[in-house]
C-alpha positions as CSV (number, residue, x, y, z in Angstrom):
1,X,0.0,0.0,0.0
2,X,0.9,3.7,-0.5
3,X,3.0,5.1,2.0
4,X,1.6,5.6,5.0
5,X,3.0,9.0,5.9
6,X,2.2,10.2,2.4
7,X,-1.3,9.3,2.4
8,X,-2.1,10.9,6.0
9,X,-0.5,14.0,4.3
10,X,-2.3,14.4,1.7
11,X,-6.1,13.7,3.8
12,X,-4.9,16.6,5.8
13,X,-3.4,19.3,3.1
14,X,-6.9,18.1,0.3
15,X,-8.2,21.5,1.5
16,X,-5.1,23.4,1.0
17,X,-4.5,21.8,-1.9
18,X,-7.7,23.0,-3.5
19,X,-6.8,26.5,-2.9
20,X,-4.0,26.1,-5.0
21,X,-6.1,25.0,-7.9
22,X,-8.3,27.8,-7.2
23,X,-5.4,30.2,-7.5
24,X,-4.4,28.4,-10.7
25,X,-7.7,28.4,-12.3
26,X,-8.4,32.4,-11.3
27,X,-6.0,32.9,-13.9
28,X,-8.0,33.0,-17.5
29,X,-6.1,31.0,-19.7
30,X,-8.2,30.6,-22.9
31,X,-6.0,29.4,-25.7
32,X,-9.1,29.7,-28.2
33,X,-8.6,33.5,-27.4
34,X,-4.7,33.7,-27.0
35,X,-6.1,35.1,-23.1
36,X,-4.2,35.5,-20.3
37,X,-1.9,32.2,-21.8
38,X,1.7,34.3,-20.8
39,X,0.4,35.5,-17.0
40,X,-0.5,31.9,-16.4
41,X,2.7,30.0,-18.0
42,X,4.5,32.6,-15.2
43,X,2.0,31.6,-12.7
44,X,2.8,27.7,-13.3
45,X,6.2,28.3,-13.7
46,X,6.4,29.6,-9.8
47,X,4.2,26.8,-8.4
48,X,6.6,24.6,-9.9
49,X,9.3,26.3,-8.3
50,X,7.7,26.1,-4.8
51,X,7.2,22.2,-5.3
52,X,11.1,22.4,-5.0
53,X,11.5,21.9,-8.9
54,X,13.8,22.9,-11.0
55,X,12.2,24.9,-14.1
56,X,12.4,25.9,-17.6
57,X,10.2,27.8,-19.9
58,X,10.7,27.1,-23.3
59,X,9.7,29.4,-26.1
60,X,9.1,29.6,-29.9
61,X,7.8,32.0,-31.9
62,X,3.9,32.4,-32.2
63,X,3.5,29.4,-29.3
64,X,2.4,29.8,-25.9
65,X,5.1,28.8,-24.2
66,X,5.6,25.3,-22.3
67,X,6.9,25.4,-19.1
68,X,9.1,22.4,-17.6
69,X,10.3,21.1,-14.5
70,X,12.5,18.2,-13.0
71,X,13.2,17.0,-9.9
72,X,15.5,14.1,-8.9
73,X,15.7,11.5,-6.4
74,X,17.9,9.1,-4.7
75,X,15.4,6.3,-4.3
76,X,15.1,4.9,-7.9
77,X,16.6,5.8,-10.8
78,X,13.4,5.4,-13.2
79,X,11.6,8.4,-13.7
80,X,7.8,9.8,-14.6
81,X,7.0,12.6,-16.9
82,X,3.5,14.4,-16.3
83,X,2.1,16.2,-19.3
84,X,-0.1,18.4,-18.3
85,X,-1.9,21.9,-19.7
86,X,-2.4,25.1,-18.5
87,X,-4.9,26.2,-21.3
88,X,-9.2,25.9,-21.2
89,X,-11.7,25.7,-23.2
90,X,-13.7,29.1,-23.8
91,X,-16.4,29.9,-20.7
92,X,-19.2,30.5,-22.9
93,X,-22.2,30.4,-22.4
94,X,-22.2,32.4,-19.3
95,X,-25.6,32.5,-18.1
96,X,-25.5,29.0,-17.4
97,X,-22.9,29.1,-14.7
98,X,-24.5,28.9,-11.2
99,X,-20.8,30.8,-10.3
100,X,-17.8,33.4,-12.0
101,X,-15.9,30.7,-14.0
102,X,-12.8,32.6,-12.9
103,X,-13.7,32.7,-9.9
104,X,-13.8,29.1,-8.6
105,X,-15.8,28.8,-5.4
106,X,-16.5,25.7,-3.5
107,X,-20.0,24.5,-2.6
108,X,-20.2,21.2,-0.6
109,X,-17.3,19.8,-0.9
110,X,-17.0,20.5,-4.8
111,X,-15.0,23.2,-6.3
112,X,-16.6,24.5,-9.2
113,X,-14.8,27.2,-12.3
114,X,-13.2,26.7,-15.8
115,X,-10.6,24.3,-15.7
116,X,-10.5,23.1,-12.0
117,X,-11.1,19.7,-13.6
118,X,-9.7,20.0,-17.3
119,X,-6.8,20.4,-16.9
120,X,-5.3,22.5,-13.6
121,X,-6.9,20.8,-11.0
122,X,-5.3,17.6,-12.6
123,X,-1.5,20.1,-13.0
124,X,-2.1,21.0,-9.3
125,X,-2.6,17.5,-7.9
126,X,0.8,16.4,-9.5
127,X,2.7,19.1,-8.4
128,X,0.7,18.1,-4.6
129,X,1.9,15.0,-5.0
130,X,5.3,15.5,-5.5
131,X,4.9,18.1,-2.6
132,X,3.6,15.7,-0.2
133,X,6.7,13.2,-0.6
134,X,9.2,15.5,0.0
135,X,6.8,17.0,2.9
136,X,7.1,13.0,4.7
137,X,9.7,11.0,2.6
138,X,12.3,14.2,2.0
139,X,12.4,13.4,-1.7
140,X,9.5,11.5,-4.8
141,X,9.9,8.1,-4.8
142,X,11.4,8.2,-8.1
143,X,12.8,11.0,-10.8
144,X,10.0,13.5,-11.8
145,X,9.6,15.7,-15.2
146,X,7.0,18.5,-16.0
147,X,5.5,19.3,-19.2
148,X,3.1,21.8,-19.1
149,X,1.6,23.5,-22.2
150,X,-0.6,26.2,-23.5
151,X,-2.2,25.1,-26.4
152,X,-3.8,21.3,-25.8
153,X,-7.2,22.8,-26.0
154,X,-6.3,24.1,-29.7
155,X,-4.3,21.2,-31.2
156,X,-1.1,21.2,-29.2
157,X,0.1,22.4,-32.7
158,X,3.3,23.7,-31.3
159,X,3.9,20.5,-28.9
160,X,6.2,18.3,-31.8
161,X,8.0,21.5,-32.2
162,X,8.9,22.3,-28.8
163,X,9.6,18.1,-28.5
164,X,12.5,17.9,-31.7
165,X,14.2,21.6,-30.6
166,X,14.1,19.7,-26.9
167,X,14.3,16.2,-27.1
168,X,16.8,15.5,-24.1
169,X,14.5,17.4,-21.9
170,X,11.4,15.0,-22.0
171,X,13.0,11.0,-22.0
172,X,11.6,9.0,-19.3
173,X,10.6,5.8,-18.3
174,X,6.9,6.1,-18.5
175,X,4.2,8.9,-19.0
176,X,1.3,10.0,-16.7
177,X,-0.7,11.7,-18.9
178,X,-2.7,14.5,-18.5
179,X,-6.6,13.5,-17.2
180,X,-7.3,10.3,-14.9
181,X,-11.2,10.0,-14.0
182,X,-13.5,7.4,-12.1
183,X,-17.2,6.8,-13.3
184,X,-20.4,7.8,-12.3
185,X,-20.5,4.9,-9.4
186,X,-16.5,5.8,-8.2
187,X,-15.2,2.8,-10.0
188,X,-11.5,4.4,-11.1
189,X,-10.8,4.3,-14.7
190,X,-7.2,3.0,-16.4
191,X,-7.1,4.7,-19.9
192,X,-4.2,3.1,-22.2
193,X,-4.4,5.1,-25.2
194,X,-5.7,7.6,-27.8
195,X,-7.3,7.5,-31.5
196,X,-5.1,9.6,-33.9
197,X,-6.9,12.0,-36.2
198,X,-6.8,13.8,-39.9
199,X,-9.0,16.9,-39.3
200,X,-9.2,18.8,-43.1
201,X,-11.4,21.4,-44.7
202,X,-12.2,20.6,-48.1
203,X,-13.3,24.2,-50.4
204,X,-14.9,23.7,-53.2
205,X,-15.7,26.9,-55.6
206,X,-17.6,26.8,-58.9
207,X,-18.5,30.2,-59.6
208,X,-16.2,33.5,-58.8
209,X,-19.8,35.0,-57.2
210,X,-23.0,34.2,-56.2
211,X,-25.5,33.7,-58.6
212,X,-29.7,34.2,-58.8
213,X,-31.0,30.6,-58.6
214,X,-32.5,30.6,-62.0
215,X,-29.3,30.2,-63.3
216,X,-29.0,26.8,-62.1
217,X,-30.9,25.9,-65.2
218,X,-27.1,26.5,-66.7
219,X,-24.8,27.2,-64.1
220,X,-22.8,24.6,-61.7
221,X,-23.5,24.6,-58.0
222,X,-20.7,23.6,-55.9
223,X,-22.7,22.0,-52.8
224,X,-24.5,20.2,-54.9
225,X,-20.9,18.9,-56.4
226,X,-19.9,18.7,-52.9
227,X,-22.7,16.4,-51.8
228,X,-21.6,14.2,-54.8
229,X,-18.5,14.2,-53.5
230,X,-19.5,13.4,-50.4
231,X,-21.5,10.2,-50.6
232,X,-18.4,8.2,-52.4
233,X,-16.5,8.8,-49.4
234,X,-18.1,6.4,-47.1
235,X,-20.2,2.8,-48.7
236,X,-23.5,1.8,-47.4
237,X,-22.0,-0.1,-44.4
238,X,-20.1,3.1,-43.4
239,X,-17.2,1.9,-44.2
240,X,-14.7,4.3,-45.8
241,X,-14.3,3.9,-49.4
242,X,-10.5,5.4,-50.1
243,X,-8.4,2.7,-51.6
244,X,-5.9,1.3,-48.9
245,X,-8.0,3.2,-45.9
246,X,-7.6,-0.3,-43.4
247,X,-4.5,-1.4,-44.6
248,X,-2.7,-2.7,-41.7
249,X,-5.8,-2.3,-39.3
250,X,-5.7,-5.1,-37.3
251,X,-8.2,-6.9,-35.2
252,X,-7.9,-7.2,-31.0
253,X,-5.9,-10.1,-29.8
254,X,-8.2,-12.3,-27.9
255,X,-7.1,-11.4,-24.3
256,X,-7.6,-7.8,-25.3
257,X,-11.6,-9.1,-26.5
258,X,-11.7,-9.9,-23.1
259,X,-10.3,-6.9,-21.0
260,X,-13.1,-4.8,-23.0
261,X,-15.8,-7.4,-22.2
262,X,-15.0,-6.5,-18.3
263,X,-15.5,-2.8,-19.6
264,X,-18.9,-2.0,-18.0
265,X,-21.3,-0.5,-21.1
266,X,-24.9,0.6,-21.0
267,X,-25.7,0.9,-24.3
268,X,-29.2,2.0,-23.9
269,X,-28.3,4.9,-21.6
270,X,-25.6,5.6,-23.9
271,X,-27.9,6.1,-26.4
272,X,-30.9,7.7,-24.5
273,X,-28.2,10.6,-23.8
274,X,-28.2,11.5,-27.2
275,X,-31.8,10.4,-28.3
276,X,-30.3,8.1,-31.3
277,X,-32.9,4.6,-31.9
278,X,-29.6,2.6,-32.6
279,X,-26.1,2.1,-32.9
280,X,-24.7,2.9,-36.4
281,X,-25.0,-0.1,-38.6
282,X,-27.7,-1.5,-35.8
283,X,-24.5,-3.0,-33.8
284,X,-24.7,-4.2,-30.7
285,X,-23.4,-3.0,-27.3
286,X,-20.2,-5.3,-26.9
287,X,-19.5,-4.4,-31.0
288,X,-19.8,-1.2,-30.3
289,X,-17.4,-0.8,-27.1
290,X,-14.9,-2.5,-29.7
291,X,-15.7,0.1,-32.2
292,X,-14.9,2.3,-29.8
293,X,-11.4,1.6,-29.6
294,X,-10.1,-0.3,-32.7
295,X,-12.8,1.6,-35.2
296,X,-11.7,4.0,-37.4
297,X,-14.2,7.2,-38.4
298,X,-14.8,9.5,-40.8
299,X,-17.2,12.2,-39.7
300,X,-18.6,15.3,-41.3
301,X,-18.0,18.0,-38.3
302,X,-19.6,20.8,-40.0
303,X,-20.7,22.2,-43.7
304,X,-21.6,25.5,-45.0
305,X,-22.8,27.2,-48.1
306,X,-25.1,29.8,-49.2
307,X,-28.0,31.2,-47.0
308,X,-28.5,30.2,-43.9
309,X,-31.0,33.0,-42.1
310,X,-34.4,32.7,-41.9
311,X,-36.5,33.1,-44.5
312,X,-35.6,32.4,-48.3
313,X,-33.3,33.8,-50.8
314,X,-32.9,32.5,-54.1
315,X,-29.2,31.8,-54.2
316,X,-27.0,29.4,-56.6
317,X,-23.9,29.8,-53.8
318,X,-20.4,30.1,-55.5
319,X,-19.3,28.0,-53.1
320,X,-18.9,24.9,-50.0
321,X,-16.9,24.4,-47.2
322,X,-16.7,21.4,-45.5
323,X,-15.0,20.0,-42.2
324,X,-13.9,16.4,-41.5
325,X,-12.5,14.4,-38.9
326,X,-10.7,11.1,-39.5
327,X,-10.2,9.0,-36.3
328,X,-7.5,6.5,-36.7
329,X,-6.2,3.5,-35.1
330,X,-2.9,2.6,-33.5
331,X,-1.7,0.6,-37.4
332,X,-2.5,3.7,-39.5
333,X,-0.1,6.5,-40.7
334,X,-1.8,9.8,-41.0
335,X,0.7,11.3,-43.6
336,X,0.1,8.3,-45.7
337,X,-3.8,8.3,-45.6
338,X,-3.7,12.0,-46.5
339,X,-1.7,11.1,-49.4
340,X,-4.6,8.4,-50.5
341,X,-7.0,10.9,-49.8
342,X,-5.8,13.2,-52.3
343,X,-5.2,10.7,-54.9
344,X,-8.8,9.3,-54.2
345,X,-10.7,12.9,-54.7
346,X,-8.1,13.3,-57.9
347,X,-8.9,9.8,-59.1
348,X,-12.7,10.1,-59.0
349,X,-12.6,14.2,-60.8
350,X,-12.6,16.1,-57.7
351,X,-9.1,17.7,-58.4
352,X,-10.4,21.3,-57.9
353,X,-11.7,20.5,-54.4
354,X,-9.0,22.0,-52.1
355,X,-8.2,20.0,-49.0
356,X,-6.8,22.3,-46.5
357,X,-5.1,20.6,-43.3
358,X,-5.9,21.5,-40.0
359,X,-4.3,19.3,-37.9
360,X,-2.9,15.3,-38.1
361,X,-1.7,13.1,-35.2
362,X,-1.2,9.2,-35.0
363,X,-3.0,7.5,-32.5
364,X,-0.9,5.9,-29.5
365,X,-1.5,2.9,-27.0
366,X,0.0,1.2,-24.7
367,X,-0.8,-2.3,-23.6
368,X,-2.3,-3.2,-20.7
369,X,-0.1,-6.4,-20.1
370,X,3.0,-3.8,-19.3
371,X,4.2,-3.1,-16.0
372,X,3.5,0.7,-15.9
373,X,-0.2,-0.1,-16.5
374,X,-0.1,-2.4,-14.0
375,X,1.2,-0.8,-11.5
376,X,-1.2,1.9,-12.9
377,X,-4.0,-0.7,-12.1
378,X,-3.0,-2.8,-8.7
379,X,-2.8,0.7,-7.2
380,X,-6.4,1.3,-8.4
381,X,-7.4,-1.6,-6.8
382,X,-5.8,-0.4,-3.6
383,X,-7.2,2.8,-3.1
384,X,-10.2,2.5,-4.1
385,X,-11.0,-1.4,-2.8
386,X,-12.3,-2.4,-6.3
387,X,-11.4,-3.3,-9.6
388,X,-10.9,-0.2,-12.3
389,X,-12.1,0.0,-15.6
390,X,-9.3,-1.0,-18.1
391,X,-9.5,1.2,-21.4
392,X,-7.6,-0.2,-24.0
393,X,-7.7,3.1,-25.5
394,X,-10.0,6.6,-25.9
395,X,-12.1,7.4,-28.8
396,X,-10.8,10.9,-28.4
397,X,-7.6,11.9,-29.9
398,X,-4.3,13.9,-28.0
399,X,-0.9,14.5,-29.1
400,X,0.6,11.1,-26.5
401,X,2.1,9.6,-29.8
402,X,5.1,12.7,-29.4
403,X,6.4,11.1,-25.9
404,X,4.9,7.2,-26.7
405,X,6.5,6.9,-30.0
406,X,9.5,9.2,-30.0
407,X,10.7,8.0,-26.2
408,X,9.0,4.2,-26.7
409,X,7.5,5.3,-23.6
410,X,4.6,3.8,-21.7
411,X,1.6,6.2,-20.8
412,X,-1.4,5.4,-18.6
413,X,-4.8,8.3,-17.9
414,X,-4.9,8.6,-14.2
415,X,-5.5,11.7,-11.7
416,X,-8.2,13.0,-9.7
417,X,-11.4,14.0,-12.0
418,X,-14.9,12.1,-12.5
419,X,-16.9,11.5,-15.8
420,X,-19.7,14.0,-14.5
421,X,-17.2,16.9,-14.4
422,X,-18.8,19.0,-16.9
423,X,-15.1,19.2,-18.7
424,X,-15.5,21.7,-21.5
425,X,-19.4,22.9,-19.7
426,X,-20.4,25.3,-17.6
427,X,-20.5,24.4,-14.0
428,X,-16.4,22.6,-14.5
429,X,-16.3,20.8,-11.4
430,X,-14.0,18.8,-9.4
431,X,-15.1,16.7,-6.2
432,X,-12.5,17.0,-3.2
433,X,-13.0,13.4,-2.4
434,X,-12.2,12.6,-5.3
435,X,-9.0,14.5,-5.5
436,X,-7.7,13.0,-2.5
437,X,-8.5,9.9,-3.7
438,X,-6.6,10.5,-7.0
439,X,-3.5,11.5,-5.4
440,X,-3.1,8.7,-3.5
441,X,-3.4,6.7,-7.1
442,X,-1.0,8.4,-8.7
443,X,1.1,8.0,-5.9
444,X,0.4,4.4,-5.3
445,X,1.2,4.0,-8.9
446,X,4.9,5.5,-9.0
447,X,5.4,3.7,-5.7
448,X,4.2,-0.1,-7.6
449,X,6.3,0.9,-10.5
450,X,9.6,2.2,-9.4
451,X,10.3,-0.7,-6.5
452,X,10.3,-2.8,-9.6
């Protein structure tokens, strides 16, 4: 079990240690908005500091910058890299929020305001933890790094930059990544991995203005061109249609099968939340927890074209936008599929639709069989007296692959937040229970893995 010192430290410092994500999150950071992103890398930078870290902030031009630390100790010479990120999601819409967003306030033993959840309560509980060693032990059980950015919640686009100017700064052993949560019912969750993504705009114009909607007697109209377009891209069975789209996409090993079957699923409640009759393709609920994982996607995130108020006008519009999101799996390569995407829209005619990249990451995983996610999961079991939720990997996407691939490093999702946080919402919220409860995770976790 976790030390025993540590663990009566950090019951009696919780409260403390929620003022200090209060402080963090009274600081606007909003990265969508470029906001208050310098006055908080400064304010991060000197908590760090007062953990007993060492520190560097690292700069390039037109990123916010990403603020490090390290700290070393005597007791093992393996060592744990938190990513973290300093940077939320806009506040809006205002009028739901029972309280200021920036300015966090706690109401029955729940601390509510932007980001105390997403992602600086999750920064400040690291930094605790680290705290409450050297507070009882003198020193972390093992070597620590700190990566903290500024721009996770708009793409981490600087993030592989910052990673191949800095590479010697960020090798480790094993990667706690940034947001560790524990179901509805308080069962913790182990989270091994992320989806990659291709996220493009396709553009396509066919006239150099708008034209009167007579003219479409004799003159092209893009959307409908677009819509054309569109429907070859996926088959009837949703399946995408690009040659050499599932090449190498394999299927889960049969003792992976069976860590998702012990992955509780309600697929009725799942799909009462967002009023939909039936899974896509009419699956079922244990195809669709593997779809989940080992699926990949192509979704149409938003189109627009035309008029769009109320009322009519009669317009032939000169042209269509049109955003997509491709979700990968761990065996594709995104530059490669981009390349088969372009070949496919030039093979087909489509050679004047523009295809605009936004962003493009691989996906990552670790499995669950090695001894980081272990440890990651025994010390689940004992903190919380039960056994956690194994995720063989996210739907959602996030930039791991930079430390997983480039370092071969293993990364688990653990920390201190709960699915009903309202990450991203109004009304952010972290429990204080639950924070304490997370800490001594994380802490029973780099105990279980660097004694071995």
């Amino acid at each position: 079990m976790v030390d025993a010192r540590f663990e009566k430290y950090v019951g009696e410092h919780t409260n403390e240690f929620a003022l200090e994500v209060i402080r963090l999150a009274s600081q606007p950071s909003v990265s969508a908005r470029k906001e208050g992103i310098e006055e908080c890398a400064s304010l991060v930078e000197e908590m760090l500091r007062e953990t007993g870290a060492t520190t560097k902030v690292l700069r390039i031009d037109g990123a916010a910058p990403l603020v490090c630390g390290e700290m070393r100790s005597t007791k093992s010479r393996k060592t744990i890299l938190f990513y973290n990120h300093y940077d939320v999601q806009p506040e809006e819409p205002l009028e739901l929020w029972k309280s200021p967003p920036f300015r966090p306030e706690i109401r029955d033993g729940v601390l509510y305001g932007r980001g105390v959840s997403d992602d600086k309560g999750e920064l400040v509980s690291r930094l605790k933890v680290v705290e409450s060693y050297i507070r009882t032990a003198g020193e972390p059980p093992c070597n620590v790094k700190f990566c903290f950015e500024g721009e996770e919640e708009t793409g981490s686009v600087h993030l592989g930059d910052y990673i191949s100017k800095y590479s010697d700064l960020f090798n480790a052993d094993a990667v706690v990544w940034e947001y560790g949560t524990v179901d509805t019912k308080g069962t913790p969750m182990v989270t091994l991995g992320v989806k990659g993504m291709i996220y493009v705009e396709f553009m396509l114009r066919s006239l150099s203005q708008d034209a009167h909607s007579s003219y479409a007697a004799i003159l092209p109209s893009a959307p409908w061109r677009m819509v054309r377009l569109l429907s070859m891209l996926k088959d009837d069975k949703e399946m995408i249609r690009v040659p050499g789209w599932y090449d190498g996409v394999a299927n889960l090993a049969e003792d992976e099968i069976g860590v998702l079957q012990q992955q509780p699923f309600d697929g009725a409640e799942f799909r009462k939340t967002y009023g939909a009759d039936s899974f896509l393709g009419g699956i079922g609920d244990d195809q669709a927890k593997k779809a989940l994982v080992q699926r990949p996607t192509g979704n149409i995130a938003g189109i627009w074209s035309g008029y769009t108020g109320p009322g009519s006008k009669t317009v032939l519009p000169k042209e269509i936008h049109v955003k997509l999101d491709f979700r990968l799996v761990p065996e594709q390569d995104p530059q490669d599929l981009l390349t088969k995407l372009r070949k496919f829209l030039d093979s087909n005619g489509f050679q004047d639709v523009e295809v605009e990249l936004e962003s493009m990451e691989p996906a990552a995983r670790t499995s669950y069989k090695h001894p980081f996610a272990q440890a990651a999961i025994r010390a689940a079991e004992n903190i919380y007296g039960k056994k956690p939720i194994v995720e063989l990997g996210s739907p959602g996407t996030g930039p791991l692959y930079l430390f997983t691939r480039r370092y071969n490093m293993p990364s688990v999702d653990i920390g201190v937040s709960a699915m009903d946080g309202g990450i991203h919402a109004p009304n952010e919220n972290l429990k204080l229970d639950n924070m304490r409860k997370g800490m001594l995770w994380i802490g029973e976790t780099m105990e279980l893995f660097c004694a071995t």
